[in-house]
VEXDREN-2710 file (C-alpha; in Angstrom, 1 decimal):
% VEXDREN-2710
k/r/px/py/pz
1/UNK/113.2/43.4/128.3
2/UNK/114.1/44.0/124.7
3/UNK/116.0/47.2/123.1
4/UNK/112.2/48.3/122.0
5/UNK/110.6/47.8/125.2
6/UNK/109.3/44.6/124.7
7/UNK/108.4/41.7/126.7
8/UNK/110.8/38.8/125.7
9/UNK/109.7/34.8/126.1
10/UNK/112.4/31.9/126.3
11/UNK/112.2/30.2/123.1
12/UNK/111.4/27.2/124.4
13/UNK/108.8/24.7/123.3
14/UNK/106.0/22.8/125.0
15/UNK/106.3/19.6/123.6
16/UNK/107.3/18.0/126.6
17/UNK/105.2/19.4/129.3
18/UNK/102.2/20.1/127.3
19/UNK/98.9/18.9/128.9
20/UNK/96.8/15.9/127.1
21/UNK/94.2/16.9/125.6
22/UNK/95.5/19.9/124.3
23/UNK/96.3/20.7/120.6
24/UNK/99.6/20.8/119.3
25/UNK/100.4/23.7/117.0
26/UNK/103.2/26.2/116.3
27/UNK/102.5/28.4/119.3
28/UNK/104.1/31.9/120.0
29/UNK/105.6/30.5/123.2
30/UNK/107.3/27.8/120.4
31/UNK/108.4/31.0/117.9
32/UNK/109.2/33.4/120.7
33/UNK/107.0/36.4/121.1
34/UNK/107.6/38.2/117.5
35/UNK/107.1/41.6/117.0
36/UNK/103.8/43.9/115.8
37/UNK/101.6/46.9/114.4
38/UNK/98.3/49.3/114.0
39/UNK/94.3/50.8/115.1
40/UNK/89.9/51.5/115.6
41/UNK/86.0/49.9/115.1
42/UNK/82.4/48.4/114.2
43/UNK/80.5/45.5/114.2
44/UNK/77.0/42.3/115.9
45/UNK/77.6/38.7/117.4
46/UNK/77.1/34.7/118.0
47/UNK/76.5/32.4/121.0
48/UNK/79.1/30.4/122.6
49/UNK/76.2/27.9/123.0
50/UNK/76.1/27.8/126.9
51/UNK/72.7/27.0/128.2
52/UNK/71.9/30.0/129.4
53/UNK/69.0/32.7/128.4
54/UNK/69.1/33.5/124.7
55/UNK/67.3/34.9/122.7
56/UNK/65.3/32.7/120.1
57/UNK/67.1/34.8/117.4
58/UNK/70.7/34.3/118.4
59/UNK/72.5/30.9/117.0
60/UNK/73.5/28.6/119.9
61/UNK/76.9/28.0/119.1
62/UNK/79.6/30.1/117.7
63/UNK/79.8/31.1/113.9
64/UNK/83.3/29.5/113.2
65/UNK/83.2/31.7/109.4
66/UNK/86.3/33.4/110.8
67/UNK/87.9/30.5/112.2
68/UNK/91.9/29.8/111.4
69/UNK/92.5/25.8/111.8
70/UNK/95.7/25.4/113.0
71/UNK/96.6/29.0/113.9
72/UNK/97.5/30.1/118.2
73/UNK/93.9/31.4/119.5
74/UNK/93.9/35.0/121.2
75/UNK/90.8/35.8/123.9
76/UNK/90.6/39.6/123.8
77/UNK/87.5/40.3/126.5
78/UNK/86.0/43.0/128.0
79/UNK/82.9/43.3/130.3
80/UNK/81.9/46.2/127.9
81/UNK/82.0/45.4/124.2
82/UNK/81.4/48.8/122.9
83/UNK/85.0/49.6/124.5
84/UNK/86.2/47.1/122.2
85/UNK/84.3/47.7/118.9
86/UNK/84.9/51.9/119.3
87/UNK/88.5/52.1/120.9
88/UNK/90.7/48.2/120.4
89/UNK/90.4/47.7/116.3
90/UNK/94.1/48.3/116.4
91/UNK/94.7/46.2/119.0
92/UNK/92.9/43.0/117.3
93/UNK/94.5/44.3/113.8
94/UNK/98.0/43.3/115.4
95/UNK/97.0/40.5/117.4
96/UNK/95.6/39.2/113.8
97/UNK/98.7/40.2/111.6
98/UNK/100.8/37.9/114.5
99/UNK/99.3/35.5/113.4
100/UNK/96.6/34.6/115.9
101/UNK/93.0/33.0/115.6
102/UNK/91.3/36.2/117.6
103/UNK/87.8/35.4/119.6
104/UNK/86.4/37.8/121.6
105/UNK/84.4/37.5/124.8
106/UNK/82.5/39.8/126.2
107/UNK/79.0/40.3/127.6
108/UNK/75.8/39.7/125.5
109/UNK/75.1/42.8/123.7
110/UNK/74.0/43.9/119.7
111/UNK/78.0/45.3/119.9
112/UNK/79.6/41.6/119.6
113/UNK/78.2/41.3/116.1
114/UNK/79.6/44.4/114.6
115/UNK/82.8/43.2/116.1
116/UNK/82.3/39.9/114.3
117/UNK/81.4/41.3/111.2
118/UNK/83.2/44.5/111.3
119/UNK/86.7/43.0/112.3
120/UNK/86.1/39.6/110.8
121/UNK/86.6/37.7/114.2
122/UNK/85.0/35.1/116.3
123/UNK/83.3/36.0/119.2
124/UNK/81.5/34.3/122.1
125/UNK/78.8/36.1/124.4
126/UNK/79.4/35.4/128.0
127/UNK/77.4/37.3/130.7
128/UNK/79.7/39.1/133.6
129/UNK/77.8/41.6/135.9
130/UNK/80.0/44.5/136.6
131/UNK/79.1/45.0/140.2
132/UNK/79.9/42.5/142.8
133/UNK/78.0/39.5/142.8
134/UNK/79.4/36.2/144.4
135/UNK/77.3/33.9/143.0
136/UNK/76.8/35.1/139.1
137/UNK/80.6/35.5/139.2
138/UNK/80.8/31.7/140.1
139/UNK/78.9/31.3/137.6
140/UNK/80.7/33.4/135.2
141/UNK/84.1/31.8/136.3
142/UNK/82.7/28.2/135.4
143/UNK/81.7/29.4/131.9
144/UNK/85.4/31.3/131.6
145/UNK/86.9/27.6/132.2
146/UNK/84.2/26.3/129.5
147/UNK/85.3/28.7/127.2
148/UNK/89.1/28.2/127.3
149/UNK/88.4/24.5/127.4
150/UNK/87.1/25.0/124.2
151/UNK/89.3/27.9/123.0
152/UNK/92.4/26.5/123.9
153/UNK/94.5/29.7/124.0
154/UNK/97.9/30.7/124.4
155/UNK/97.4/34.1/125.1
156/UNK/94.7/36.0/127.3
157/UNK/94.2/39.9/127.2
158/UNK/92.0/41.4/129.7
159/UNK/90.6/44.6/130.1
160/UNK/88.3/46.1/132.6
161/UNK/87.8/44.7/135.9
162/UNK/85.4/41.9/135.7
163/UNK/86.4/40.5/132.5
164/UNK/90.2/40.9/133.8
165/UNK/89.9/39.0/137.0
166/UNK/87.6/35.9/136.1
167/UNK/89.6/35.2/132.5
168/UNK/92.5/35.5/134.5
169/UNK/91.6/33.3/137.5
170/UNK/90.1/31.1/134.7
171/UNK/93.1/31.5/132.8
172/UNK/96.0/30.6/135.4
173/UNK/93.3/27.5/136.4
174/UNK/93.9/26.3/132.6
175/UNK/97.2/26.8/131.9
176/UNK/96.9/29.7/129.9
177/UNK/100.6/30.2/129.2
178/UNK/100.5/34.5/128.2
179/UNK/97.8/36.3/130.4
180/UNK/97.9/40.0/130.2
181/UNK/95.6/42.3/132.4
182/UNK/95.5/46.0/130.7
183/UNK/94.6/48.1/133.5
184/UNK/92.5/51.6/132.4
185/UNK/91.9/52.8/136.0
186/UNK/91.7/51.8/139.3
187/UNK/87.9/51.4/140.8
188/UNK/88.8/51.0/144.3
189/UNK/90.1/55.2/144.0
190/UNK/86.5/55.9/144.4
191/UNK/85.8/54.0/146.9
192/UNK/85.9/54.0/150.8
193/UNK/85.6/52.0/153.9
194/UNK/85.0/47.8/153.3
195/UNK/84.1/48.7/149.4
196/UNK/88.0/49.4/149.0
197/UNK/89.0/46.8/151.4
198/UNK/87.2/44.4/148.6
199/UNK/88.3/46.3/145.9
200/UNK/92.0/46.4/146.6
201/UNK/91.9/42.4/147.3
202/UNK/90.1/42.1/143.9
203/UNK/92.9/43.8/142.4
204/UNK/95.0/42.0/143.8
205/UNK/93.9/38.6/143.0
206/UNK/93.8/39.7/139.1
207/UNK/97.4/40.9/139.2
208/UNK/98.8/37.2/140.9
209/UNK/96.5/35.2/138.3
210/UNK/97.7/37.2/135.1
211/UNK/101.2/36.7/134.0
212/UNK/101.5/40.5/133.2
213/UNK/100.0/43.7/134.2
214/UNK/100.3/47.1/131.4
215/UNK/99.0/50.4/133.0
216/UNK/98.3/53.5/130.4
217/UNK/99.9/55.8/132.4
218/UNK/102.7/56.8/134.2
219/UNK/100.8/58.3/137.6
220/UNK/98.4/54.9/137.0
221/UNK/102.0/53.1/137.2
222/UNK/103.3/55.3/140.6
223/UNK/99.7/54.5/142.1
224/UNK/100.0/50.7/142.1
225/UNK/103.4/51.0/143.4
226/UNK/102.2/53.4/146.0
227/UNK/99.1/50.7/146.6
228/UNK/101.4/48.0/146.6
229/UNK/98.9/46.3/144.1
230/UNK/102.2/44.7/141.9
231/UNK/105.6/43.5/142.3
232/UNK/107.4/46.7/140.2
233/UNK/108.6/44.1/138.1
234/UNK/105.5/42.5/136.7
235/UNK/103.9/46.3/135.6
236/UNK/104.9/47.7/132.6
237/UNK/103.0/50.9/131.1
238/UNK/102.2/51.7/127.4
239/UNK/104.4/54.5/125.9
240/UNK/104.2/57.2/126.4
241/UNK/100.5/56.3/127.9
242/UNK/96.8/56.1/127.0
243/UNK/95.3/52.3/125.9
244/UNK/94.7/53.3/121.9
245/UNK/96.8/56.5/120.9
246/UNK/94.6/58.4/118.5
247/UNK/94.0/58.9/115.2
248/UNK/95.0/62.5/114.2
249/UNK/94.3/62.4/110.5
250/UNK/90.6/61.3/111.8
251/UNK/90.1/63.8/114.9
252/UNK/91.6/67.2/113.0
253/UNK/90.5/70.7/113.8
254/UNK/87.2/71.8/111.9
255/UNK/84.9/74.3/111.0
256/UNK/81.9/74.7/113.8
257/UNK/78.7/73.5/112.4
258/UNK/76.1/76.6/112.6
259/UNK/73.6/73.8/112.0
260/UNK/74.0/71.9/114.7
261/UNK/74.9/74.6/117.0
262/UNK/71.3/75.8/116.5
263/UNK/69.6/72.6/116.4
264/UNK/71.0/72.1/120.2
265/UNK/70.2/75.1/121.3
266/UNK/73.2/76.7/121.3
267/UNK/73.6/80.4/120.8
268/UNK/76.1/81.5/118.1
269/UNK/79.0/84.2/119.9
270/UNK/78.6/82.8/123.2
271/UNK/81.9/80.8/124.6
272/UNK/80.9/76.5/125.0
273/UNK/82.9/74.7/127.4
274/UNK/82.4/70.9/126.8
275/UNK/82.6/67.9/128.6
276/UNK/82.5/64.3/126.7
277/UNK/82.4/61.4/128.9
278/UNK/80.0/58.9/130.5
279/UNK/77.5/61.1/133.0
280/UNK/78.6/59.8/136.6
281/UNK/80.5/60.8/139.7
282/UNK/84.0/59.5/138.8
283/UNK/83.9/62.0/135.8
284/UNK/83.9/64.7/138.4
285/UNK/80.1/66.1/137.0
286/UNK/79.9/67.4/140.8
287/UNK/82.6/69.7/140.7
288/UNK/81.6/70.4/137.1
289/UNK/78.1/71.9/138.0
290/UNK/80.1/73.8/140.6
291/UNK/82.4/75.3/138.3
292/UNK/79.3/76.4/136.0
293/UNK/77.8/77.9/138.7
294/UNK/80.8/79.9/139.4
295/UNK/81.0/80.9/136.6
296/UNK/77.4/82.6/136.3
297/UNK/77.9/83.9/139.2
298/UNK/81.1/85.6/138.6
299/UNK/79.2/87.4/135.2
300/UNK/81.7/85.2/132.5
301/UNK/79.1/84.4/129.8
302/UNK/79.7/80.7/128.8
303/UNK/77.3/77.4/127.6
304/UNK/78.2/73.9/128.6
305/UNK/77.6/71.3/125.9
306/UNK/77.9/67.5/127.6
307/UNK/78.0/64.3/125.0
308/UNK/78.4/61.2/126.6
309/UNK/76.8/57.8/127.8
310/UNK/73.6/59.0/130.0
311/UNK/72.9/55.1/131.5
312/UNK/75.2/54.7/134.8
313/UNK/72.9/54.4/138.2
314/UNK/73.3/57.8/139.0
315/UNK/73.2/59.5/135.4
316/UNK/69.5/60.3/135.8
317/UNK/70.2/62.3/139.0
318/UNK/72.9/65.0/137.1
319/UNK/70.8/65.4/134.3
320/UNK/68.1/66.9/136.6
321/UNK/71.0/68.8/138.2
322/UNK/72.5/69.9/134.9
323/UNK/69.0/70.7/133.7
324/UNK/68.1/72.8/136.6
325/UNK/71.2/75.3/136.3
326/UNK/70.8/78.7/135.5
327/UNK/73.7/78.8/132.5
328/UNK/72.4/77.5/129.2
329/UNK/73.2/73.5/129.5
330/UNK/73.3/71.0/126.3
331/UNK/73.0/67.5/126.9
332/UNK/73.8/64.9/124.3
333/UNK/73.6/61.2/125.2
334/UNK/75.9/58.6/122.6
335/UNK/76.9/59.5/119.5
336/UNK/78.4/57.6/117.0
337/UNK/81.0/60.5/115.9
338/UNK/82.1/63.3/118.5
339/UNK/83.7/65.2/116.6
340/UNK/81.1/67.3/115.3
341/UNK/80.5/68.4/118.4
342/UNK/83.7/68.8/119.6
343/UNK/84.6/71.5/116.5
344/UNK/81.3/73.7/118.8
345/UNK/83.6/73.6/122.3
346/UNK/85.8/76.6/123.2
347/UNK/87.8/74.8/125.5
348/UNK/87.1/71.1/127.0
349/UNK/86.9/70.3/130.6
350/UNK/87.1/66.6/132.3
351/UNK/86.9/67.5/135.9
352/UNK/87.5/63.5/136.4
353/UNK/88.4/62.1/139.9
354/UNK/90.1/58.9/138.5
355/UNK/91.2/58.0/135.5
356/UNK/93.8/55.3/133.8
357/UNK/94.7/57.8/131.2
358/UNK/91.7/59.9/129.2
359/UNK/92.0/59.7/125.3
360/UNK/89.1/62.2/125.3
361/UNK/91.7/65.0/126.1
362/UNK/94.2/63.6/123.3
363/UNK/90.7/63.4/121.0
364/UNK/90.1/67.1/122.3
365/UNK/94.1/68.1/121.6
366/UNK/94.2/66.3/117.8
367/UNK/90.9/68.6/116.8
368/UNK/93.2/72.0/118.8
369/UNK/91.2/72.3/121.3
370/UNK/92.5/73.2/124.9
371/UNK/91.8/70.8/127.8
372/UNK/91.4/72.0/131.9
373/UNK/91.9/68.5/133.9
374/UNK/92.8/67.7/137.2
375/UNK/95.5/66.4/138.9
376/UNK/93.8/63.0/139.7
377/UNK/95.7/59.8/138.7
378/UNK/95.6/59.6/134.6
379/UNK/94.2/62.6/134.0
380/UNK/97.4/64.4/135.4
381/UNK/99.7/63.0/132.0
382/UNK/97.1/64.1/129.2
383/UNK/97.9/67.7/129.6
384/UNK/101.0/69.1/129.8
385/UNK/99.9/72.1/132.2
386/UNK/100.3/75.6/130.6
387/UNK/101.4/73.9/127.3
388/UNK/98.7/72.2/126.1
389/UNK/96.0/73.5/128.7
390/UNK/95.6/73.5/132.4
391/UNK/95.7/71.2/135.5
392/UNK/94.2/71.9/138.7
393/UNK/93.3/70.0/142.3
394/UNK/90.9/67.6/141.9
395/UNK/87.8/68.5/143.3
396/UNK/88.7/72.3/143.5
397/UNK/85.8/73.8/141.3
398/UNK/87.0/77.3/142.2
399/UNK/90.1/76.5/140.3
400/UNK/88.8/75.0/137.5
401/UNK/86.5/77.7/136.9
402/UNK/89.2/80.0/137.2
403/UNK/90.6/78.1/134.6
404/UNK/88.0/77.9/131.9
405/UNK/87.4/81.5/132.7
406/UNK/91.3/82.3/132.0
407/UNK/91.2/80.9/128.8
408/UNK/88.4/82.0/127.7
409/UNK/89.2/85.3/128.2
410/UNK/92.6/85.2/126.6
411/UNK/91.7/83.4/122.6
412/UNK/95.0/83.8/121.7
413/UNK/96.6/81.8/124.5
414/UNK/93.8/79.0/124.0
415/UNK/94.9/78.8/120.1
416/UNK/98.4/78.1/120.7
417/UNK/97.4/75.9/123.6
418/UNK/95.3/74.0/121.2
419/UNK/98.2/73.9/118.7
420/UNK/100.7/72.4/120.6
421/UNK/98.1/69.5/121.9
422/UNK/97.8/68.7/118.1
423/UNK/101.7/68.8/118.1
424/UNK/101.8/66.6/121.0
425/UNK/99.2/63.9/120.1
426/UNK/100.1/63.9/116.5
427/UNK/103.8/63.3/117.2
428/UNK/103.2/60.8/120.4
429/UNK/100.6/59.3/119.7
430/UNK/100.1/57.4/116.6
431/UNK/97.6/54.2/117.5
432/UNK/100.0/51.3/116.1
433/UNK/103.0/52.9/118.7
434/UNK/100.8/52.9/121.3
435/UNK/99.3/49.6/121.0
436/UNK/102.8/48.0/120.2
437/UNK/103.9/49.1/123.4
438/UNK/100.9/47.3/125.4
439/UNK/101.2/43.9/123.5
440/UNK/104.9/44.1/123.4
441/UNK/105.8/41.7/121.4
442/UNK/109.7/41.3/120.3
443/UNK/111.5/40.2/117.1
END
C-alpha cells in the first residue's frame, strides 16, 4: 500500500509467462499501476455479435469507432447500465486518461448506446438475469469467456452482483491479471433462511475469483469482516466512502419551483418530506408508510413527495399502499434530473434497510437539505447524526417519525443541519477523490 492509499503492482513484466495467443503490448502490469483522476453520464449501444436474440436493428458485431490499437483493454460491467451511464462517467474518464481501451459490458438495453456515444467507448451487450438462474448464468459465464477471449484484458472492474461474480469467475478462468469487484451493498442482508445460505456462498465465490474487493463504506467494510466474506487484507474501502462522490457545483441549494409544486399536486406552506430511491422493500418504503401514518395521526401536517424507479417486482404493490394513505402522497417514477424536485423537500428521508453507502443523502446534503436515515449498514456513514441530520433504528418507524417531526418543527435547526451536509459533501466528496480511491492506482 502506497503513501496515497493505493494499491501497488510488482513492476514486473509478462514476457516470459505470457499465454500464446495473447497480444503483447505495454501493459499496466509492465508500467506498474500509475496513478489517476475525475466524474458523471449519457449515452445507446452495439452487439458483441453473439448468436443470441437481437433485434433486427442492432449491428451484430461491435462498433470498433472507439477502438485504441495497441492500447491495455479495461472491461467496466454492470448488470444495470443505467448505473453506469448516470453515476461511473468519472470512473471511465480515469480509466481512459490511464491510458486504457475501455469496453463496457452490460445487459442489452437503449442505455449502452448513450454510453457509447456519450463517453466515446466500446461497448458489448451481454444478457445476465439478476435473479438466480443456473442455467442462463451458464450461459452467461460461457459468453463472459467469449468476450475476454476477444477483449483480451488486463484489468476487470465489476460492479453489482451478477455482473461481479460471472466476469470474475470468467476472469480468473482467463487469466485476467487485475480483477476488481466494487461492492455497493450486500444482497444476502435481506435475505433469510437457504436464500442467504446461497447468497453468502455467492459472495463468496466473487471475492476468491477477483483479485481485489473495494467496499464504499466503512460499516459495508466492518460487515464483511463480521460475515467473514474476505480475508481483511484483500478489502479495501473508497475514502472516505460512497462509489462516485458528488458533484456539488451541479447538486447546489435552489429556489422551490411554485410550478412544479402545483403541477404535482403539492400544496404551497405545507412541510414535504421526500424520499428518492427505487420503490422496493430494501429502501425501507414499509417503515416509510408507517412513519407517514404516524405522523397524521399525531396532527403534524406534512406531504410526502417519492421520485424514484417504480419497476422492481414488488413496486406495484407500495404504490397502491402509498396511494391509499390518508396524507397527501406524490409519486414520481424516473427522472432524468432530481434536483428539481429535491429544492420542493423539507427534509429527506431514506428509511433504507441495506445499503453500500447512499449518494442520494450526499445529493440531498450538496442541495442543504437535511437527511433522517437509519442505522442499517451504509446508510449509518452518510449522516453524521445531529450534525448533518438524524439516524435512527432501522425499522423503528416511531423514531423516524419522531425525527421528521423534530425537524420540521424546529426550521432553524434543519437550516444549519442542511449547511453543514453541504460543508461536509463539498469538502469530502469531490467525484475524482472518491473514485481515485476505488481504482487506486499509484505513481
Amino acid at each position: 500500500m502506497g503513501a496515497t492509499g493505493g494499491f501497488e503492482r510488482p513492476l514486473t513484466g509478462r514476457s516470459a509467462t505470457a499465454k500464446p495467443g495473447r497480444r503483447k503490448t505495454s501493459t499496466p502490469r509492465e508500467l506498474g499501476w500509475s496513478r489517476l483522476t475525475g466524474r458523471r453520464v449519457e449515452s445507446v449501444y452495439r452487439l458483441d455479435g453473439v448468436p443470441t436474440q437481437r433485434r433486427r436493428s442492432m449491428p451484430t458485431t461491435v462498433d470498433r469507432r472507439y477502438a485504441r490499437p495497441g492500447k491495455p483493454v479495461a472491461v467496466v460491467t454492470s448488470s444495470i447500465p443505467r448505473t453506469l451511464d448516470l453515476f461511473h462517467r468519472e470512473m471511465i474518464r480515469q480509466l481512459k486518461a490511464q491510458g486504457y481501451d475501455v469496453c463496457v459490458v452490460s445487459t442489452q438495453d437503449p442505455w449502452l448506446e448513450r454510453i457509447a456515444q456519450g463517453q466515446g467507448v466500446r461497448v458489448r451487450a451481454l444478457d445476465m438475469t439478476r435473479t438466480i438462474s443456473v442455467g442462463a448464468d451458464l450461459v452467461a459465464l460461457a459468453k463472459w469467456l467469449r468476450v475476454l477471449c476477444r477483449e483480451r484484458p488486463e484489468l476487470i472492474v465489476s460492479q453489482t452482483p451478477k455482473a461481479s461474480l460471472l466476469s470474475h469467475v470468467a476472469g480468473k478462468m482467463y487469466g485476467v491479471p487485475r480483477r476488481l469487484y466494487f461492492v455497493g451493498g450486500l444482497r444476502l442482508e435481506g435475505a433469510q433462511g437457504k436464500r442467504r445460505v446461497l447468497l453468502s456462498y455467492m459472495e463468496r465465490l466473487t471475492v476468491w475469483a477477483a483479485t481485489e474487493t473495494v467496499v464504499n463504506s466503512t460499516s459495508l467494510a466492518q460487515r464483511y469482516h463480521d460475515l467473514r466474506l474476505a480475508p481483511s487484507a484483500k478489502v479495501r474501502q473508497t475514502y472516505p466512502g460512497s462509489s462516485h462522490g458528488v458533484d456539488a457545483e451541479h447538486f447546489r441549494p435552489q429556489v422551490p419551483d411554485p410550478w412544479l409544486a402545483e403541477e404535482l399536486g403539492l400544496e404551497i406552506g405545507v412541510p414535504v418530506i421526500g424520499f428518492v430511491g427505487r420503490l422496493t422493500r430494501d429502501k425501507g418504503i414499509d417503515t416509510l408508510l408507517d412513519a407517514v401514518s404516524r405522523l397524521g395521526a399525531a396532527g403534524t401536517p406534512v406531504q410526502l413527495l417519492v421520485v424514484g424507479p417504480q419497476d422492481e417486482a414488488d413496486s406495484a404493490g407500495y404504490l397502491r399502499r402509498l396511494r391509499a394513505t390518508d396524507s397527501r402522497v406524490v409519486t414520481v417514477d424516473w427522472v432524468d434530473d432530481v434536483r428539481p424536485y429535491m429544492a420542493l423537500m423539507n427534509v429527506h428521508v431514506l428509511p433504507s434497510i441495506r445499503e453500500g453507502f447512499p449518494n442520494v443523502v450526499l445529493e440531498a446534503g450538496a442541495m442543504g437539505i437535511p437527511t433522517v436515515t437509519t442505522d442499517a449498514t451504509g446508510a449509518v456513514d452518510s449522516v453524521r447524526h445531529g450534525e448533518t441530520g438524524l439516524v435512527v433504528r432501522t425499522g423503528d418507524a416511531e423514531a423516524m417519525a419522531e425525527a421528521v417531526a423534530t425537524l420540521l418543527a424546529d426550521p432553524e435547526t434543519a437550516r444549519k443541519y442542511g449547511e453543514a451536509a453541504r460543508e461536509w459533501v463539498s469538502t469530502s466528496f469531490h467525484p475524482v477523490s472518491v473514485v481515485k480511491s476505488l481504482l487506486a492506482f499509484v505513481e
